[in-house]
DRENFI-985527 format. One record per residue: x, y, z of N, C-alpha, C in turn. Coordinates in steps of 0.001 Angstrom, whole numbers, plus 500000, padded with zeros to 6 digits. Layout:
N
XYZXYZXYZ;...
END
This chain:
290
193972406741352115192524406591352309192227405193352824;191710405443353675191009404179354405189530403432353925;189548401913353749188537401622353629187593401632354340;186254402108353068185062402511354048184202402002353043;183379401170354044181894400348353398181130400564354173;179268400753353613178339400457354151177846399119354055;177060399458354881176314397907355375175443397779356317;174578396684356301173311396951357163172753395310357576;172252395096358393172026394260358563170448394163359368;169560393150359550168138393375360213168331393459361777;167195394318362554166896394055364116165223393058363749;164881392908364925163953392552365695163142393568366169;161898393887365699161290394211366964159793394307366707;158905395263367756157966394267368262156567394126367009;156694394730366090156279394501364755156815394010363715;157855393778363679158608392763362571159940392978362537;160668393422361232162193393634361431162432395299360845;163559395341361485163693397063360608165384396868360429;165860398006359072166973397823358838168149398465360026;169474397476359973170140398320361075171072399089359814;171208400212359555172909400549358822173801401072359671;175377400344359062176094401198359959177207401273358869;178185402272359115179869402129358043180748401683358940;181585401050358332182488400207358756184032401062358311;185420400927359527186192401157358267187503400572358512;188447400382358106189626399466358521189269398270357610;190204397360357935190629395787357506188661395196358290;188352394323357267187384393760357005187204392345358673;188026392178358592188739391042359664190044391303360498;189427391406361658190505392146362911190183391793364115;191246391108364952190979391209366388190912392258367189;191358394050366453190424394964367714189741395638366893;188258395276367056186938396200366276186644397043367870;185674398068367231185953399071367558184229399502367541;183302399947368465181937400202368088181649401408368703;181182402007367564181148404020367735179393404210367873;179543404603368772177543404723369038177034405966369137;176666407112368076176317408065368634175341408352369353;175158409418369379173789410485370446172142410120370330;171407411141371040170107410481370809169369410922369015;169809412125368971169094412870367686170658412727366266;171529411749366532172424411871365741172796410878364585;173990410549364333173964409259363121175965408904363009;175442408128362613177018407384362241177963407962361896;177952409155361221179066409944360466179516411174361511;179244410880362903179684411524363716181006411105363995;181367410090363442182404409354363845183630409646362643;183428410208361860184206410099360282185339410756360494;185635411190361787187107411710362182188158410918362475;186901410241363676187974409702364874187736408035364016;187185407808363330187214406784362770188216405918361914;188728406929360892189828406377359941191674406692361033;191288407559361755192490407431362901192595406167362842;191789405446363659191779403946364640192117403266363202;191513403520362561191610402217361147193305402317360932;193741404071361418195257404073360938196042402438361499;195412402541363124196175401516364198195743400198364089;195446399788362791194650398548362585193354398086363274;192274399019363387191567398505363980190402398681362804;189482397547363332188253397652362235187174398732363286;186627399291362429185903400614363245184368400419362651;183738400078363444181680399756362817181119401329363567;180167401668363060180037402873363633178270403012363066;177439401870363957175900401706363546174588403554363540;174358403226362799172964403953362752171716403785363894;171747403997365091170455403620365848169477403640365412;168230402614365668167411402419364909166369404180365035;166221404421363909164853405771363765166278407068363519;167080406985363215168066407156362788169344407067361510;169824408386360906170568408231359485170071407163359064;170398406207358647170094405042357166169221403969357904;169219403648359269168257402351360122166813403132359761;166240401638359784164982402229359456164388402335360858;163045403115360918162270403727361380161060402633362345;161131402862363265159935401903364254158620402370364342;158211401151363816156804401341363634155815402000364918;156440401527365897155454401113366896156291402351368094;156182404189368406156828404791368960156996404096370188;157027403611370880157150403095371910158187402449372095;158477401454371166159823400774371217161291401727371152;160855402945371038162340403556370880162640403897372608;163960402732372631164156403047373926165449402162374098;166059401655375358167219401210375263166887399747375370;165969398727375698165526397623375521165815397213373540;165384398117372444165398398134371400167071398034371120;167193399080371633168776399556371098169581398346371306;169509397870372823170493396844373300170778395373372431;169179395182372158168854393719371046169398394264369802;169286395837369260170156395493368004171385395889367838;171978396289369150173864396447369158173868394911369510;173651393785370536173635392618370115173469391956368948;172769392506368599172815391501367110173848392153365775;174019393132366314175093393721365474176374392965365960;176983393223367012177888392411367528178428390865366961;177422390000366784176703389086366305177143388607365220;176599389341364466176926389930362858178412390542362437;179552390650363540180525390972363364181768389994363763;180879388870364346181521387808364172182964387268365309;182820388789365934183822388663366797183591388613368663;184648387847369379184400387698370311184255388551371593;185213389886371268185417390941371703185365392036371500;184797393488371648184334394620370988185256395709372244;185846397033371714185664398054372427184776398622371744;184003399407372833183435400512372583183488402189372980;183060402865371607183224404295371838181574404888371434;181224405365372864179784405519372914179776407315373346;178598408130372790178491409579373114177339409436373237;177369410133374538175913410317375180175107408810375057;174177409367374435172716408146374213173773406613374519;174989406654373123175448405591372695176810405342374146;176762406047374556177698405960376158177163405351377198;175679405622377502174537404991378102174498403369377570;174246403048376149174313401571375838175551401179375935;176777401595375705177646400993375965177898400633378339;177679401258378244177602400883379758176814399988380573;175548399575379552174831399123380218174954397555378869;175664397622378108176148396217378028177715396078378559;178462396848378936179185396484379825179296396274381324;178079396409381853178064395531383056177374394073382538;176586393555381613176425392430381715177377391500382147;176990390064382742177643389515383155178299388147381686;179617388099381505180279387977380060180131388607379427;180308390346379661179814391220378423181399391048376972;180750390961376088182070391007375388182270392772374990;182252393612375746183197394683376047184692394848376497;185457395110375927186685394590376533187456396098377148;187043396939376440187360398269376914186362399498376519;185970400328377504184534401674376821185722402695376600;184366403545376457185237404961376411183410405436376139;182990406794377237182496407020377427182438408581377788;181629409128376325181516410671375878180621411287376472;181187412093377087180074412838377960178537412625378465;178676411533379383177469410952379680177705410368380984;177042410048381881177802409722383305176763408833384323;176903408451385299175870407624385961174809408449386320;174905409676386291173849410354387098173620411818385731;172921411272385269172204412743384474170604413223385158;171248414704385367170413415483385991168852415893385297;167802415735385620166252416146384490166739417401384289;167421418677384707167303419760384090168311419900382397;169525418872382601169770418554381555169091418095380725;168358416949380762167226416194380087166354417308379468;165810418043380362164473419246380047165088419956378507;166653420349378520167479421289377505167017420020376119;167322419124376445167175418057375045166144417761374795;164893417695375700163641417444375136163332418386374656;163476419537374896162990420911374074163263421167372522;164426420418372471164789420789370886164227419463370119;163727418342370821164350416891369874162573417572369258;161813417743369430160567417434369635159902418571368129;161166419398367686160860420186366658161550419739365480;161097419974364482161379419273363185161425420247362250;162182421280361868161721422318361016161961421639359565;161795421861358680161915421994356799162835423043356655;163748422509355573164568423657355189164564423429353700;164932424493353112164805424599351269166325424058351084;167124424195352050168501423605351141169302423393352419;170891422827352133171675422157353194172014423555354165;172027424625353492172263425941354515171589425643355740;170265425892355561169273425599356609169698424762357541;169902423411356918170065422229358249171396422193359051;172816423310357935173673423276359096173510424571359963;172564425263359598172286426738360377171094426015361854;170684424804361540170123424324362800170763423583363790;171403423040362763172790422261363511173204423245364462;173528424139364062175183425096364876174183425434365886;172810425571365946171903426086366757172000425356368090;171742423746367798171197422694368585172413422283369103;173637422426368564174794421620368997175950422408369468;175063423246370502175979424434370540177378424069371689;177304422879372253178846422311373099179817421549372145;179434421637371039180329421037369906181515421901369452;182564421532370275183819422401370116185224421206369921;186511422077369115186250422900368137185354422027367238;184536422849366056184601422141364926184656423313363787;185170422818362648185321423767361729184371423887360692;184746425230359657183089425099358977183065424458358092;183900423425357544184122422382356782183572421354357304;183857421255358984183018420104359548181715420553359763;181209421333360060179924421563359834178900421565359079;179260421857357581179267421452356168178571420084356073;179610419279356449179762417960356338178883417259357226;178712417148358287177672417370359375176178417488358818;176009418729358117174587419452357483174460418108356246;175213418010355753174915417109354438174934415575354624;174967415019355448175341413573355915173899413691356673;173266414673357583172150414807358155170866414979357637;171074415639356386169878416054355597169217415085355213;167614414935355143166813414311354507165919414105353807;165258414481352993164434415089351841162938414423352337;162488415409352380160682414499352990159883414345351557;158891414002351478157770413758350523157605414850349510;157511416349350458157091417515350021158411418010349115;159476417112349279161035418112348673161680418758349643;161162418776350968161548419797351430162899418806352396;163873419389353079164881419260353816164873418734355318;165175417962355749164722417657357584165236416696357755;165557417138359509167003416586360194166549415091359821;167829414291360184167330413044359819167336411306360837;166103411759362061165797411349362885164204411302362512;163789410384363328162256409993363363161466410925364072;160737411814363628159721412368364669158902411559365657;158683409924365563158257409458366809159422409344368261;160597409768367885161848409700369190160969410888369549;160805411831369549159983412746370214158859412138371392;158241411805370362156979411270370775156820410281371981;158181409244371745158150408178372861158791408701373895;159477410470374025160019410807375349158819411595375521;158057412179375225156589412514375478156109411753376548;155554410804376109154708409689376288155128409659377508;156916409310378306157425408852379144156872410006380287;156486411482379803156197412360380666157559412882380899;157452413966382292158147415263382501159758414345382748;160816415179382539162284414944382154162457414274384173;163014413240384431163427412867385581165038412753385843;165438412886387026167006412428387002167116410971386811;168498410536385860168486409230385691169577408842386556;169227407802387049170648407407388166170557405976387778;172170406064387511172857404559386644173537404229387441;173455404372388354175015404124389608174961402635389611;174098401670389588174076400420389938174841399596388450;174237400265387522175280399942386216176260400330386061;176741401389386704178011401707386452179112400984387116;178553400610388659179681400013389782179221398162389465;178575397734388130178773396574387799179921396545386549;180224397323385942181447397533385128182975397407385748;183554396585384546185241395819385727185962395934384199;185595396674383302186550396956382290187211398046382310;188310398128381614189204399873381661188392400350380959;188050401740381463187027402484381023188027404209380889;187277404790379816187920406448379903186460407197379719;186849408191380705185303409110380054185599410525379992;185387410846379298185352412062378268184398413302378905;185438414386379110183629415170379467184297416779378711;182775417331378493183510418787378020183130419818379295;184560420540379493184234421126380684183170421735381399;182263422244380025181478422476380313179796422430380397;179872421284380101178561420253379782177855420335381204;176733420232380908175326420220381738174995418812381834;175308418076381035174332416792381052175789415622382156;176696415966382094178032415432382723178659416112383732;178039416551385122178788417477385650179765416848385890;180929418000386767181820417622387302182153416849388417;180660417089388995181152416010390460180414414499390164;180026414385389104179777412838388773180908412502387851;181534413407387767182782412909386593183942412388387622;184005413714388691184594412967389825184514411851390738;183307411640390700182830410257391442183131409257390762;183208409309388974182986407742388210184292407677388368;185395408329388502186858407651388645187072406878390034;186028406862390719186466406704392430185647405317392820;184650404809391430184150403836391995183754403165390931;183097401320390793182787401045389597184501401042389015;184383401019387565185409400550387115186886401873387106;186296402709387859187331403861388017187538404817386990;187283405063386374187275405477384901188559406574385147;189401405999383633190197407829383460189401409215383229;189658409771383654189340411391383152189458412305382025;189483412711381236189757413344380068188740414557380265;189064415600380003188309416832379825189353417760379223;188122418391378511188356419658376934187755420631377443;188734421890377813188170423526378444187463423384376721;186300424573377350185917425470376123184717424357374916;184522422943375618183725422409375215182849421801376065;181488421756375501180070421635376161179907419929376143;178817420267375800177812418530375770177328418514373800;178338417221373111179505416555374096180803416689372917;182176416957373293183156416382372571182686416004371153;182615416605369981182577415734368955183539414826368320;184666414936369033185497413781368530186256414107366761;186186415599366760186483415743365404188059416167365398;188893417282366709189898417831366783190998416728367114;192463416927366497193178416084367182193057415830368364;193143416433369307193536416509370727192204415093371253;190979415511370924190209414685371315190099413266370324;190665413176369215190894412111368875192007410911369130;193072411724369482194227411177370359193919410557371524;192803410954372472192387410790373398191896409681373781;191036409358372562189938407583372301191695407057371670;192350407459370500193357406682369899194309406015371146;194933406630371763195481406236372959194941405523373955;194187405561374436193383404713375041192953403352374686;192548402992373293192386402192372771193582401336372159;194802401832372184195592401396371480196215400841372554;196704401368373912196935400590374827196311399467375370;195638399387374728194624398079375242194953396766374316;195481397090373148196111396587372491197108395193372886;198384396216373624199654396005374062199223395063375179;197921394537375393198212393707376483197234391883375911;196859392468374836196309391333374232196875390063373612;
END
């Protein structure tokens, strides 16, 4: 068993401070940490697979809560939920970890911030790895995720929330019903009334509202500012990652390796060997040259 601590530390923002949490796991003090960023509607314990792997290879593994998200607290002000927010408090997380150099392992949402602090110029990124998410996401993908983020049902018990789960996360392959389980209960959140609900902020809704109808996002200019070894991850059959932007990010920008899983959607959960080997290897070679 690998050590595993929580911990939390403050952001900034534009009403005062809010809590960041994230779990940590490995050796306390390590030259390769390791930063696991999940999705837009997700939380830290997405990582509780591929996490104690890496800790196997000595690495310290942080794996933050985005703010309005699992244990971070909640923004006052809907508006601020956006990647301006996010970026100031993976910086200051960074920060707070004391170290000079970070890889990162980002899905989706958290693939997007990792990319776009790895083109900064001195980014201390030293290597990504980037889960099904790509320079160019299409609005009809977008349209599939705004549809679900924006509902909030109540459930009387953990059944419910992993019976919404399996609903919403339907490119999540393999996972087993142990991981799903586990998933439902790490997600659950008890509201005022007693009652059960996912455990994200109903203003993330609200501030992709606000933004209006789903647009294509084109990152190409962030992506071809990236000069780190990069791997990106796609499931064969994901909507939000096609294939011919998966083909393009190896051909330009920092070239990225390829990795793709038949028989999985949007995105990889990172729970099966095969796809945990995938970040393990990758990361571990990066190692051997330090």
């Amino acid at each position: 068993m690998h050590a595993y601590r929580e911990k939390s530390l403050r952001g900034l923002n534009v009403a005062g401070f809010h809590r960041i949490g994230y779990t940590e796991w490995g050796p306390e003090r390590s030259d390769r940490t390791v930063v696991c960023v999940h999705g837009l509607t997700r939380n830290s314990h997405d990582f509780d697979w591929v996490a104690p792997a890496l800790a196997e290879q000595g690495f310290r593994v942080v794996c933050p809560d985005v703010a309005g998200r699992g244990r971070s607290g909640w923004l006052p002000v809907a508006a601020s939920y956006g990647f301006p927010q996010y970026l100031a408090d993976m910086t200051a997380l960074i920060a707070r970890l004391d170290v000079e150099r970070v890889d990162w392992v980002g899905t989706s949402m958290g693939g997007i911030i990792g990319m776009m602090l790895a083109a900064q110029p001195d980014t201390p990124v030293a290597r990504l790895v980037i889960n099904d998410v790509g320079a160019f996401v299409p609005a009809t993908a977008l349209e599939a995720i705004n549809a679900y983020v924006s509902k909030q049902p109540a459930f009387d018990d953990v059944v419910g929330v992993e019976r919404e789960l399996r609903a919403r996360l339907t490119g999540y392959a393999p996972v087993t019903d142990a991981q799903w389980r586990r998933l439902a209960e790490v997600e659950a959140r008890r509201g005022d009334d007693g009652r059960l609900r996912l455990g994200y902020d109903p203003a993330i809704a609200s501030a992709m509202a606000a933004a209006g109808p789903a647009k294509d996002v084109d990152l190409w200019p962030v992506y071809d500012r990236i000069s780190c070894p990069t791997l990106l991850l796609r499931g064969a059959d994901s909507a939000l990652l096609t294939a011919g932007t998966a083909r393009e990010m190896t051909a330009r920008g920092p070239r990225a390796r390829l990795v793709e899983f038949a028989g999985v959607g949007h995105a990889p959960p990172l729970m099966s060997d095969d796809q945990i080997a995938a970040v393990r290897d990758f990361l571990v070679q990066g190692t051997e040259h330090r």
